[in-house]
N, C-alpha and C positions, 0 to 999 in steps of 0.2 A: 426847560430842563428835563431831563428822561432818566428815570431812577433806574439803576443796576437793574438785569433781567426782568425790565417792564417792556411792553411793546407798547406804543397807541399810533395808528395810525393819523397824520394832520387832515388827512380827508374828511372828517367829521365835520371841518369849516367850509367844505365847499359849497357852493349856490350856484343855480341857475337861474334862467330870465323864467321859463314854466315849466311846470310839469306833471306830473301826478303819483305819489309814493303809492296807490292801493294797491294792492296783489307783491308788494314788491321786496318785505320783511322774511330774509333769512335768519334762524337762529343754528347754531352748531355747539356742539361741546366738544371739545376735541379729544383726543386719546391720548395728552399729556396729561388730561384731569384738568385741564383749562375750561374757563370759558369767556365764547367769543359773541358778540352780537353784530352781524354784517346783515347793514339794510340799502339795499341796492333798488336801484331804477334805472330805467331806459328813456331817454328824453332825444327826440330827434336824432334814433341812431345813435348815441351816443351812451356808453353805459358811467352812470356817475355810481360810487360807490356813498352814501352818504355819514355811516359809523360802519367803522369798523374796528373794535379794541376786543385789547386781548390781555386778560390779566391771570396770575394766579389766583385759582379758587381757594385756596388758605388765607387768601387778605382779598376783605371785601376792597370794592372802586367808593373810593371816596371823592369829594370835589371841593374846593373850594371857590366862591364864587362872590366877590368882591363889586362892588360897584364905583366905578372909576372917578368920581366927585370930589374926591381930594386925598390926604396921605392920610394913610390909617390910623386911626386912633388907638388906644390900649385897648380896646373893647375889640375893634376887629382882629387885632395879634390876638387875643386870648381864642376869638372864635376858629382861627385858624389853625392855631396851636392844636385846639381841640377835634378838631376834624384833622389834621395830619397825626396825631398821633393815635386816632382812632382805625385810621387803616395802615397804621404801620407806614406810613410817607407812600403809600398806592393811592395818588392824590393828583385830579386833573385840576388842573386849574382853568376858569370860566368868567374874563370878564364881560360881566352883566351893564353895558353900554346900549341896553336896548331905548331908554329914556335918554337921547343922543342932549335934549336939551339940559338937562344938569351936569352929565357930562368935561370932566376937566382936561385941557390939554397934558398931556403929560403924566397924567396922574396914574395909567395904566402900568408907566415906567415905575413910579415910586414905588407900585407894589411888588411889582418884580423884584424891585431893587432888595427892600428889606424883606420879602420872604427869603431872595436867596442869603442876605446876611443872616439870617435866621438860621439859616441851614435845613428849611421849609422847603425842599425842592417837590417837584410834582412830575408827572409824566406825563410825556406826548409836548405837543405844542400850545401856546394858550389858545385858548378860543374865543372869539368875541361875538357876543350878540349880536350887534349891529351888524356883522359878513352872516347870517342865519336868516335871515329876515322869509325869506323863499321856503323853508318849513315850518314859517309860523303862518305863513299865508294858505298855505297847503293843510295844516289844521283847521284852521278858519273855517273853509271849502267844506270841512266834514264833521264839523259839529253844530249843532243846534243853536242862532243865536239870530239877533232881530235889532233894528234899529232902534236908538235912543235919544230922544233929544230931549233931555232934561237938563237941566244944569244942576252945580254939585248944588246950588243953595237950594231947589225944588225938590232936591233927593234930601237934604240932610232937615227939611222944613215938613217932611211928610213921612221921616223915619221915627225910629223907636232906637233911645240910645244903645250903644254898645260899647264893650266893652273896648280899650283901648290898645287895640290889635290892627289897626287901618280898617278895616270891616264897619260899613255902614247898612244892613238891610236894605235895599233897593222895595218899594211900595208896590213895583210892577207897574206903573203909569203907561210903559210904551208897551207891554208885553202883548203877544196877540194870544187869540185863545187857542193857537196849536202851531208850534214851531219845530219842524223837523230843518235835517240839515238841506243845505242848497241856495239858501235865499244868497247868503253871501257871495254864490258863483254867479247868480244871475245879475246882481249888479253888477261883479267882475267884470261881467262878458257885456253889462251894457244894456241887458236884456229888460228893461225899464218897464217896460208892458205883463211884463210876467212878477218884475219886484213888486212892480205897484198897485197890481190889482191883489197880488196877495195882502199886500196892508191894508189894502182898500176896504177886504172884506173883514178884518179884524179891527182896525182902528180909524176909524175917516179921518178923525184929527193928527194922525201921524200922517197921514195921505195929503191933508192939505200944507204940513209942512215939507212935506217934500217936495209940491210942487212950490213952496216959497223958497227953496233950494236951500234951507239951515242945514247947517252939518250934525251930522251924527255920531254917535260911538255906536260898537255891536256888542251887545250883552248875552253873556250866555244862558240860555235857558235850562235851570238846573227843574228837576224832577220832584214834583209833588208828593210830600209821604204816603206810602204804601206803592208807588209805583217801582218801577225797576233802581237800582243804586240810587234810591233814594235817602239812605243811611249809608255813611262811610263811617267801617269800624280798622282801626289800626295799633298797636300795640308800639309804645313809646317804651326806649328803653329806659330811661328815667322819669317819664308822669303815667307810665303803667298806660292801661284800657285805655282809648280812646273812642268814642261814638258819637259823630253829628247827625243831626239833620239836616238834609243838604238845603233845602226851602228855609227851613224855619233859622239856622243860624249861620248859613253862607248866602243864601240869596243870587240872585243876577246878577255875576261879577262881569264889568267891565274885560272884553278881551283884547280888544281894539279901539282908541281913545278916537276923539272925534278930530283931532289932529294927524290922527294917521298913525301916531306909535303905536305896538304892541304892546300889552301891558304886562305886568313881571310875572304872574299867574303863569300867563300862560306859555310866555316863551321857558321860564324854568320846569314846566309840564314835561313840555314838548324836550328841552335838550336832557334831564334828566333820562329820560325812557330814550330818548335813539343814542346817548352817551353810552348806554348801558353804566350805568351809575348802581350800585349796589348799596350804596351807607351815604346816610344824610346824617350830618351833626350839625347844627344849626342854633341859635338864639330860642330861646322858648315863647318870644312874641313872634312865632310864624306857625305854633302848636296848629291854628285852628288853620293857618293857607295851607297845614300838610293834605287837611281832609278834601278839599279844592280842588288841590294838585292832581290825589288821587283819583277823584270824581272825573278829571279831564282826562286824565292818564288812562283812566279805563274804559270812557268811547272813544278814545282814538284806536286801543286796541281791539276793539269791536269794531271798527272801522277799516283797520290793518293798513293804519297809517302809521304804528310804532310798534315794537318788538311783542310779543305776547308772550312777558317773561315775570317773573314774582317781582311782586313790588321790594325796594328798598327797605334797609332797616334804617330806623330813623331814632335820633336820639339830642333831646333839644334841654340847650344847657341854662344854667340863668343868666342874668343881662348884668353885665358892668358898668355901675351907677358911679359920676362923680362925689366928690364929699357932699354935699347938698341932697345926694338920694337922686339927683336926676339922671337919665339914661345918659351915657354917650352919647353924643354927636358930632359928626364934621362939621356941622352948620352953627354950632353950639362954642367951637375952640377948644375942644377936650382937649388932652392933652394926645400929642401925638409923636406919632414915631421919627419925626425932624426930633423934636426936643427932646425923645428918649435917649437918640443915637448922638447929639450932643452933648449927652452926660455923662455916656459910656461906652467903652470900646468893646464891651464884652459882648456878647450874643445871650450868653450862656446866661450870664445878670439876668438877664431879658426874659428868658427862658424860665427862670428860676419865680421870677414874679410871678408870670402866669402860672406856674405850675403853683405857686400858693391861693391867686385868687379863684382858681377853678376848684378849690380846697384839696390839690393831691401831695400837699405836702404842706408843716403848717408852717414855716419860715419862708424869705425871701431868697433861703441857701440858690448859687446858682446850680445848675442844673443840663446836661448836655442832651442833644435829641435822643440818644438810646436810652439815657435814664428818663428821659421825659414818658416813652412807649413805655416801659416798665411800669412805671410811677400811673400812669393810666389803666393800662392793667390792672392791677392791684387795689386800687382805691376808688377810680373814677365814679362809682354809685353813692360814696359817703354823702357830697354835699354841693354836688356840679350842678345841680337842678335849682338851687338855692340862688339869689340875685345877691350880689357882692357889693359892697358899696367899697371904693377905695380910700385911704389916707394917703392922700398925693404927695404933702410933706415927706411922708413915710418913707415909701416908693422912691422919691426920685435922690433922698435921700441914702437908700442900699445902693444907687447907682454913684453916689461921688465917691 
């Protein structure tokens, strides 16, 4: 769907078999008082354009970005809700199908289906992770990262608990004692004599696994305090200040599983910065992946493998717990937008509930998208940052 006087060009999905983005990131502002992010490359003769969007500077680029495992639950409508009417419906939409193996047939449709019943439209065309893959690979190529072959019980059997965020501190078991970018090209290219005497000389026992041919994942090697961005500090616009340390409470995130997928890290790095993406609204269990994101976000722009443009505003709301206080889940049988839209013909019904559990209004009254952008406006800082638990009785009750 492409909202009134939005542009986005569908070139953002294009891929090639290789190639190399460095030297190749335009930025422009234009002299309507726009701005645009066009990052181009030349590949065999051939000029691919790879973003190129174009919004107005009065309404940040919002996105939503849905992962295709089955039909949305009330938790992801409210997330959505709240990211489209944070940028005033200047909203790409991004299915995140990079984990092809959870993946549901059809499920990419369901969401389109009920954002547009929603009356959630977005601009440009959607994008799917999975046609991306050729800039996630191209990152790879340029940042810092080193073979892995632990498994998750050797990693969660030598960690230190954390908090319950996905984040497990990684021990460093495979890490060698200096890892710049390149290694991952040289396996690319095959160059075996040059990967392996570099393990050689830091881990032998990662040496003898690879010549026992076990597979690996590549971990990123993030930077030890007091080194260069070794603290990411960021300003949330509902939990205030934020400051990590990127060692001590992100650790060596998985980039690339030992399966071959790319891991969510880092393909939402990568498509948020060549998207030119401006506003993140998001769940407040991804607070600590924003510090992450930003950590990759900013060697790749050292790199000038992505635009060298201010980072996003980000604004991460609370989570919608079923009655029992547990999160949402697809995998869980939340309650879902099949059995919402079988209650009720309304949108607005619909509309009306999120806008009360994100607290911007305090009844189930419905509610239409323009009052919903107001209704945001106006209150969104009261009590959006708070975690909601629902009365599903309640709820599905305003819908009959």
């Amino acid at each position: 769907m492409t909202a009134d006087n939005q542009t986005v060009d569908s070139c953002v999905g294009s891929t090639v078999s290789s190639y190399s983005m460095k030297h190749c990131v335009e930025q422009t502002v234009n002299n309507a008082g726009q701005y645009c992010v066009q990052n181009t490359a030349l590949v065999h003769n051939t000029h691919i354009a790879h973003s190129n969007v174009t919004t107005k500077q009065s309404k940040p680029l919002g996105r939503f970005a849905p992962s295709p495992t089955g039909r949305m639950h009330l938790g992801n409508i409210v997330a959505a809700v709240a990211a489209w009417a944070a940028c005033e419906g200047n909203m790409l939409l991004r299915i995140e199908d990079v984990d092809t193996d959870r993946a549901r047939q059809d499920a990419d449709r369901w969401i389109m289906d009920d954002l547009h019943w929603l009356g959630l439209d977005w601009v440009g065309e959607p994008q799917y992770q999975s046609q991306r893959t050729e800039f996630y690979t191209e990152a790879l190529r340029n940042l810092p990262v080193y073979p892995c072959y632990c498994t998750r019980a050797q990693i969660r059997a030598a960690s230190a608990p954390q908090e319950g965020d996905g984040f497990v501190l990684y021990p460093g078991t495979c890490r060698p004692k200096h890892v710049t970018p390149g290694l991952y090209s040289a396996v690319e290219r095959q160059d075996f004599a040059e990967g392996k005497e570099w393990l050689a000389q830091n881990r032998p026992v990662v040496e003898r696994q690879t010549n026992a041919h076990q597979r690996f994942a590549w971990r990123l090697a993030v930077p030890q305090l007091g080194e260069s961005e070794s603290v990411i500090r960021f300003t949330d616009e509902h939990a205030g200040v934020q400051e990590y340390a990127v060692a001590q409470q992100l650790g060596d995130t998985i980039l690339r599983r030992s399966d071959g997928l790319f891991s969510y890290q880092l393909a939402v790095s990568v498509d948020d910065a060549l998207m030119g993406v401006t506003q993140v609204v998001r769940g407040r269990d991804l607070l600590r992946s924003t510090a992450l994101q930003l950590y990759i976000r900013h060697v790749l722009q050292q790199a000038h493998i992505v635009p060298v443009v201010p980072d996003p505003q980000f604004a991460h709301i609370g989570l919608i717990r079923d009655s029992d206080g547990t999160r949402m889940a697809k995998r869980l049988q939340s309650i879902d937008m099949g059995v919402i839209r079988q209650s009720t013909h309304s949108a607005q019904a619909v509309l009306g509930i999120c806008a009360q559990l994100l607290g911007l209004q305090d009844s189930f009254t419905p509610v239409t998208s323009n009052e919903l952008q107001y209704l945001w406006k106006c209150r969104h800082g009261d009590r959006v940052y708070s975690d909601t638990v629902c009365d599903m009785a309640a709820i599905l009750g305003s819908l009959a």
